[in-house]
C-alpha positions in Angstrom: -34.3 -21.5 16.3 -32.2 -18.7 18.1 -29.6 -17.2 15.7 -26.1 -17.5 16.8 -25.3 -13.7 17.5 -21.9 -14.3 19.1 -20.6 -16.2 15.5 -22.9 -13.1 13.5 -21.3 -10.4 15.1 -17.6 -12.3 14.7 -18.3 -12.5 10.8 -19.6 -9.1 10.4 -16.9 -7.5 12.8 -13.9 -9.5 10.8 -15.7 -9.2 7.5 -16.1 -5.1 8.2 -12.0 -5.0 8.6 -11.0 -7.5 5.7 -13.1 -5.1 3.4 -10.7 -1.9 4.7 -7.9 -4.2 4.3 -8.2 -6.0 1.1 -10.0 -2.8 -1.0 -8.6 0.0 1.1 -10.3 3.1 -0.6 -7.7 6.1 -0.4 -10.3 8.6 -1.1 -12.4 10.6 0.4 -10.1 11.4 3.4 -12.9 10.2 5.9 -12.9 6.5 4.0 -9.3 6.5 3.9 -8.7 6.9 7.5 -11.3 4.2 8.4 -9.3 1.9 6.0 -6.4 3.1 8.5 -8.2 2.3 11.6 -10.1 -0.8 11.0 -7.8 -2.3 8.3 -4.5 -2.0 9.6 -4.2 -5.2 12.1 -6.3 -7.6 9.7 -3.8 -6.1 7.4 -0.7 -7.0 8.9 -1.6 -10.0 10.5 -4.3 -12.0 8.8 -3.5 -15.3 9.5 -5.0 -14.4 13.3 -8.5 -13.5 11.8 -8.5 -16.5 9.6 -7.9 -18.6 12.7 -10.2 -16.7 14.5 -13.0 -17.3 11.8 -12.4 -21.0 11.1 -12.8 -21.6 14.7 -15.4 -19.7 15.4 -17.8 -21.4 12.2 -16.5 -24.8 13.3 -17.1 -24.0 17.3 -20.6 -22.9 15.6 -21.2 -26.2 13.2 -20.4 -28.5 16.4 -23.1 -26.8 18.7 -25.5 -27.2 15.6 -26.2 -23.0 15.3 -25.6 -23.2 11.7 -29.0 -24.3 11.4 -31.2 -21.1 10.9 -30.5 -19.9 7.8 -29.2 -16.8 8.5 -26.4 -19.0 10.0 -25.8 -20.4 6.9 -25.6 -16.9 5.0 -23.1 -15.8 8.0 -20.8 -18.9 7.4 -21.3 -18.4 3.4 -20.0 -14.4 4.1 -17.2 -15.8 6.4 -15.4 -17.8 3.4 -15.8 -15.4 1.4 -13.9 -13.3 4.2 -11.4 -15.6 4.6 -10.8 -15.7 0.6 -10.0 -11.7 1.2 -7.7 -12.7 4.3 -5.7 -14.4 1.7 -5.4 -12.2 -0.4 -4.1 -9.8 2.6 -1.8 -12.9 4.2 -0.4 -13.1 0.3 0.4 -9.4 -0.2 2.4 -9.7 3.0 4.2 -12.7 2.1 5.4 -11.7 -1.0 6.7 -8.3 0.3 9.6 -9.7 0.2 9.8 -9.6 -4.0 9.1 -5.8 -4.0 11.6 -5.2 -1.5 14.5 -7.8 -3.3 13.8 -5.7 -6.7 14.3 -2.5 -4.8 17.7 -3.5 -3.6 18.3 -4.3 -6.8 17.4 -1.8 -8.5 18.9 0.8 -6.4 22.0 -1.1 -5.2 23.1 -3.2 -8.3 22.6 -7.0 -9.1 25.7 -7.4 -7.5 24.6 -5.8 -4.3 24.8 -9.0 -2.0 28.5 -10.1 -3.1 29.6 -6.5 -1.7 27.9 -7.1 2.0 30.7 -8.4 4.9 28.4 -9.0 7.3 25.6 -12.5 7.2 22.0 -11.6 6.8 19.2 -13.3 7.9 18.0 -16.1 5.5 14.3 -16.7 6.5 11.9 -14.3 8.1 11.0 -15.2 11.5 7.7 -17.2 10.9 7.4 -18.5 14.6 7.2 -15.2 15.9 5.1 -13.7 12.6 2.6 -16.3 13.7 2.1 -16.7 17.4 3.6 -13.9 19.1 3.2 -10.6 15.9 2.2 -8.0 19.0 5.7 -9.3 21.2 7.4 -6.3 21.2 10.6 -7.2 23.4 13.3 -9.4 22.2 15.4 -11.6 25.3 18.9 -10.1 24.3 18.5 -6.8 23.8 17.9 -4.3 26.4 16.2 -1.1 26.1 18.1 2.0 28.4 15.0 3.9 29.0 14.5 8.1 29.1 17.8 9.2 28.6 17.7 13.2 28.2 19.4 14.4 25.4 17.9 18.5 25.6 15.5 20.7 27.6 12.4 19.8 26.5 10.9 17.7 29.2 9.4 14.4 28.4 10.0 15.6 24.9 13.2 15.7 24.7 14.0 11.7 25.7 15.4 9.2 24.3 15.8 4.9 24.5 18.9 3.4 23.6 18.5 -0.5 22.5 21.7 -2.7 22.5 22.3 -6.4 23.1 22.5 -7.5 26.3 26.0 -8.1 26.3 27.0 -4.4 25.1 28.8 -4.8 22.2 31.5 -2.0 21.7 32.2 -0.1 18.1 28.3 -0.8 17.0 26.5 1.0 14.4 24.2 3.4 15.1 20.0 3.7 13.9 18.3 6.9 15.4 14.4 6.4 14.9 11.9 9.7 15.1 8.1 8.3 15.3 5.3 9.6 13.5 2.1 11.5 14.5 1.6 14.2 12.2 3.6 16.7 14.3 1.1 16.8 17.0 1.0 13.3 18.5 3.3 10.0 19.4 6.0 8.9 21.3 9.5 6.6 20.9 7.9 3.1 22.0 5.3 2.8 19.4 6.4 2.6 15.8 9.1 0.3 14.3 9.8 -1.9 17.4 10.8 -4.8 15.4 13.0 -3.4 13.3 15.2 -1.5 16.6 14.8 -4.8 18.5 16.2 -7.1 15.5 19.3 -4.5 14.5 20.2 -4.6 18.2 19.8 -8.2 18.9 22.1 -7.7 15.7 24.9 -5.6 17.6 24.0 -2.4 16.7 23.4 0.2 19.1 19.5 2.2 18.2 18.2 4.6 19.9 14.4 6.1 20.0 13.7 9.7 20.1 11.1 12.0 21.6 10.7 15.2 20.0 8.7 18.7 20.9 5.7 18.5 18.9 2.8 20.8 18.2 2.0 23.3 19.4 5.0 23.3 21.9 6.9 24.3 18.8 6.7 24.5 14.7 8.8 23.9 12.3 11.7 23.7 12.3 11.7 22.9 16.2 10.8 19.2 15.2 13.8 18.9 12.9 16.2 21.0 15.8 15.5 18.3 18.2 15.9 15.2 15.6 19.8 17.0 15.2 20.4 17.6 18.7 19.3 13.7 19.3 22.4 13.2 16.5 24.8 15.4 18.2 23.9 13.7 21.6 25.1 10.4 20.0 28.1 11.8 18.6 29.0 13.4 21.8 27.7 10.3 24.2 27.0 7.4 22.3 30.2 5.7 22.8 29.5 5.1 26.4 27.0 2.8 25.1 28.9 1.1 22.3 27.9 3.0 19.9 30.4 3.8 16.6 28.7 7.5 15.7 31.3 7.4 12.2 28.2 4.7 11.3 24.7 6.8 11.6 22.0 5.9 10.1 18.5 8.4 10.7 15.1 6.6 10.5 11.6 7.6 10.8 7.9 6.6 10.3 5.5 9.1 9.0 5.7 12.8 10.3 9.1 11.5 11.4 10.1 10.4 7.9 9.7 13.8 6.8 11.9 15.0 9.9 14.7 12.0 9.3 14.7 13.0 5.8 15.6 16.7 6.0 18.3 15.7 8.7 19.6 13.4 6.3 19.9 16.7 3.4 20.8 19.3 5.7 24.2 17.7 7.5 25.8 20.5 9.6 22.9 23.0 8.3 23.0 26.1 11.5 19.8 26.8 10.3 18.8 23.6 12.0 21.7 23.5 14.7 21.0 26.7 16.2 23.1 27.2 19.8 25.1 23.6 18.7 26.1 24.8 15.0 29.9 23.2 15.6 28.4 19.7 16.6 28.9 16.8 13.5 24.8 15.7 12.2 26.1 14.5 9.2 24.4 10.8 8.5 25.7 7.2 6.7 22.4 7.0 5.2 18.9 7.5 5.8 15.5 5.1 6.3 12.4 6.8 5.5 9.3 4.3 6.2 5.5 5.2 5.0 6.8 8.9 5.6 5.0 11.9 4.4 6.6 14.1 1.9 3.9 17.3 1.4 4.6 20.7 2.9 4.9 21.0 6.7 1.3 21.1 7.8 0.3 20.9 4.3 1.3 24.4 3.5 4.4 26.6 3.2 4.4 29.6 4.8 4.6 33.5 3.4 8.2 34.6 2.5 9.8 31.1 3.8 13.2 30.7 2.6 13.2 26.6 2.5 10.4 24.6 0.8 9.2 23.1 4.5 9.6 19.1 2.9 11.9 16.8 2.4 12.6 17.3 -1.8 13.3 21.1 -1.4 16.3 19.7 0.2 17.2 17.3 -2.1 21.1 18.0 -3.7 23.9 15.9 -4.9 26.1 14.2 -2.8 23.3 13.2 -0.3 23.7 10.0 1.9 22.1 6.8 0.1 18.0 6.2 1.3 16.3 3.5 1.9 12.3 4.5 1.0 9.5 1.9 2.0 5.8 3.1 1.2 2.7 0.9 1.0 0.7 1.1 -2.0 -2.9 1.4 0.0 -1.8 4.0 2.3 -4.1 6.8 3.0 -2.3 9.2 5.0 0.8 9.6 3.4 0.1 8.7 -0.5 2.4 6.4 -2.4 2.7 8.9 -5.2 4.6 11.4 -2.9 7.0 8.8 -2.0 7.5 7.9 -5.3 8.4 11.5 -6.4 10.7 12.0 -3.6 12.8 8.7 -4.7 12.5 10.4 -7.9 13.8 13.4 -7.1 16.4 11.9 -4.8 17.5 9.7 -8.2 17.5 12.7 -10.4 19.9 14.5 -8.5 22.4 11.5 -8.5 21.9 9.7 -5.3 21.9 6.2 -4.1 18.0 4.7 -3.7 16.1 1.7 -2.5 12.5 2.1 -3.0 10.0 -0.1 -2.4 6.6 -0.3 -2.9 5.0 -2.8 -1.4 1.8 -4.1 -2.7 -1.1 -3.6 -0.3 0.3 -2.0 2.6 -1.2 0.4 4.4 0.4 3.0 7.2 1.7 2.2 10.5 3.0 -1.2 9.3 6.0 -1.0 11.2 4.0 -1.7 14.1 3.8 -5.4 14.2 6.1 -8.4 13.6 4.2 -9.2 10.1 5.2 -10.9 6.5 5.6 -7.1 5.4 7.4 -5.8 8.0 10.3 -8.3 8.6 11.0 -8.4 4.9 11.3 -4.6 5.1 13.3 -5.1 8.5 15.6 -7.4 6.2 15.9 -5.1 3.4 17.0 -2.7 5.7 19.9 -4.2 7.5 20.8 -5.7 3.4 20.8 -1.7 2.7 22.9 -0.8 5.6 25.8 -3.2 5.6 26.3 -2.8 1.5 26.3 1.3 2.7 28.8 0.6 5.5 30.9 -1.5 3.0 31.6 1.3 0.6 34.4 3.7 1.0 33.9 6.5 3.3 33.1 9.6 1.1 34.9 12.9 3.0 32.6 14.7 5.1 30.3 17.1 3.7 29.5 20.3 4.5 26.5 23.0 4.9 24.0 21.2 2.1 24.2 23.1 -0.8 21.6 25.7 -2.5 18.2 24.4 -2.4 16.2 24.3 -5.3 12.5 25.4 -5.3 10.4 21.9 -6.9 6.9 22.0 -7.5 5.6 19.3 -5.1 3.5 16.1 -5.4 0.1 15.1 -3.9 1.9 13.8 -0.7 -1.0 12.8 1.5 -1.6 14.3 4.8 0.9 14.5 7.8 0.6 10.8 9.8 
């Protein structure tokens, strides 16, 4: 009988990406970024794949091609498949644990009495389940390519609010990731803008000049000047700028992160030195924490990473870093938050179990509980006391840096 090579190539196509997903080898580099690239959407949302391969075997049983037996082995390899799709689906799920010990852990057990605003209850499981690659939401609206320097395409920006323009919202700027080289403001973290907006806050995505239309610190330059333009305009669209908070993913982790440690820095404000960049706290999602470009240069004066920056009185941080990520390694995350910790500050770090990078990319499990942590992190920060206004950041101290992965 004629094997079933439509159901083979299914199994061995969904079987190839569980394996990157489930077992995600970090190393060697080459293995790591296939566990990137064909791991990352099983990953995040496995329930699709496990629909996809139930149907599939029992569409195959029905028309009798389970037969040969090299059918049979096929639908023998697919359980097994869907076993590791489990495994994924439960990782996800329970994100929600790693980030709830996180809060705790860097906010207090008390954390939730302190909040004045509601939170969402239950994670959005319609949405997780049908509709994980909808990226719009029907009350929010997205302002689109708003200039905020001279940089060309590069220097734009999206504002997202809810449709009704709330006035006296707080304010998320996103930077996107791409290793310094690549990316652009409509890719990364979607659900997260979308959901804060929807939520009556005002966010706003950011191009920035990458390489090799300029180095560092050109990258961090424009992530300021993206803060001074919502200081300076972000009221017209209902934005409070007294309540900032500076996110990235990736490469623009790395970028939100020295914003965040550097508030009114010139070295960083160079032709805008008088404008405000000082931040209410700071969201750093699968970020990389190594030396810009993996190297510092000859006679630098700054360490060219986030923890050379590190100094007390720095705003509170929200860290989220997947354990099986390959690009930008858990361990440099974790010695960040350590180094933020040891200096005195206010942190919420999660790891969470199984995820790879980009997983801010999709409405999945892992990514709504992080979305939820996030706004929990936010409104216990905006319900403290306003500490007075800080200055230049102070001397930076020379640290001898973790393995942090590679620039993503």
């Amino acid at each position: 009988m004629t094997l079933p090579w439509g159901y083979l190539v299914t199994v061995g196509l969904v079987g190839w990406c569980t394996f990157f997903a489930v077992v995600a080898p970090r190393r060697p580099h080459p293995v790591a970024m296939m566990s990137w690239w064909f791991g990352l959407v099983v990953n995040e949302v496995p329930f699709l794949a496990i629909v996809l391969l139930v149907a599939s075997t029992v569409l195959a049983a029905a028309e009798g091609d389970l037969d040969p037996v090299g059918a049979r082995v096929a639908a023998a390899v697919a359980a097994v498949v869907v076993l590791g799709l489990a495994v994924a689906a439960w990782r996800g799920v329970r994100s929600d644990r790693a980030v709830g010990r996180a809060l705790a852990q860097g906010l207090g057990p008390g954390w939730r009495d302190q909040v004045r605003v509601p939170l969402r209850r239950h994670r959005p499981w319609v949405r997780i389940l049908l509709l994980p690659f909808v990226q719009w939401q029907h009350d929010v609206e997205r302002i689109r390519n708003l200039r905020y320097g001279d940089g060309g395409r590069q220097n734009l920006l999206d504002v997202y609010r809810r449709r009704d323009a709330p006035q006296g919202a707080p304010v998320l700027v996103h930077l996107h990731g791409g290793g310094f080289t690549t990316g652009k403001k409509s890719r990364e973290a979607r659900p997260l803008l979308n959901h804060l907006a929807s939520r009556g806050w005002v966010c706003v995505s950011a191009n920035y000049r990458l390489r090799p239309q300029t180095t560092f610190p050109g990258h961090q330059i424009d992530a300021k000047k993206v803060i001074a333009w919502v200081r300076e305009r972000g009221a017209a669209y209902g934005a409070d700028p007294s309540r900032l908070f500076v996110a990235g993913s990736s490469a623009g982790a790395n970028i939100a992160g020295v914003c965040a440690l550097t508030p009114n820095d010139p070295m960083f404000q160079p032709g805008f030195e008088s404008a405000d960049t000082t931040v209410t706290g700071a969201v750093l999602l699968y970020g990389y924490y190594g030396h810009y470009f993996g190297e510092e240069p000859d006679g630098a004066p700054p360490l060219l990473e986030p923890q050379g920056y590190v100094h007390a009185g720095a705003p509170p941080f929200f860290v989220a870093h997947g354990t099986a990520d390959g690009w930008g390694t858990v361990e440099g995350a974790r010695h960040f938050a350590t180094r933020l910790r040891a200096a005195g500050g206010t942190v919420v770090y999660a790891e969470l179990p199984g995820g790879q990078h980009s997983f801010d990319v999709y409405h999945s499990p892992r990514f709504e509980a992080v979305v939820d942590g996030v706004e929990a992190f936010a409104a216990h920060v905006m319900a403290r006391p306003a500490p007075a206004a800080p200055g230049v950041a102070g001397p930076r101290v020379r640290t001898p840096p973790a393995s942090s992965g590679r620039a993503g």
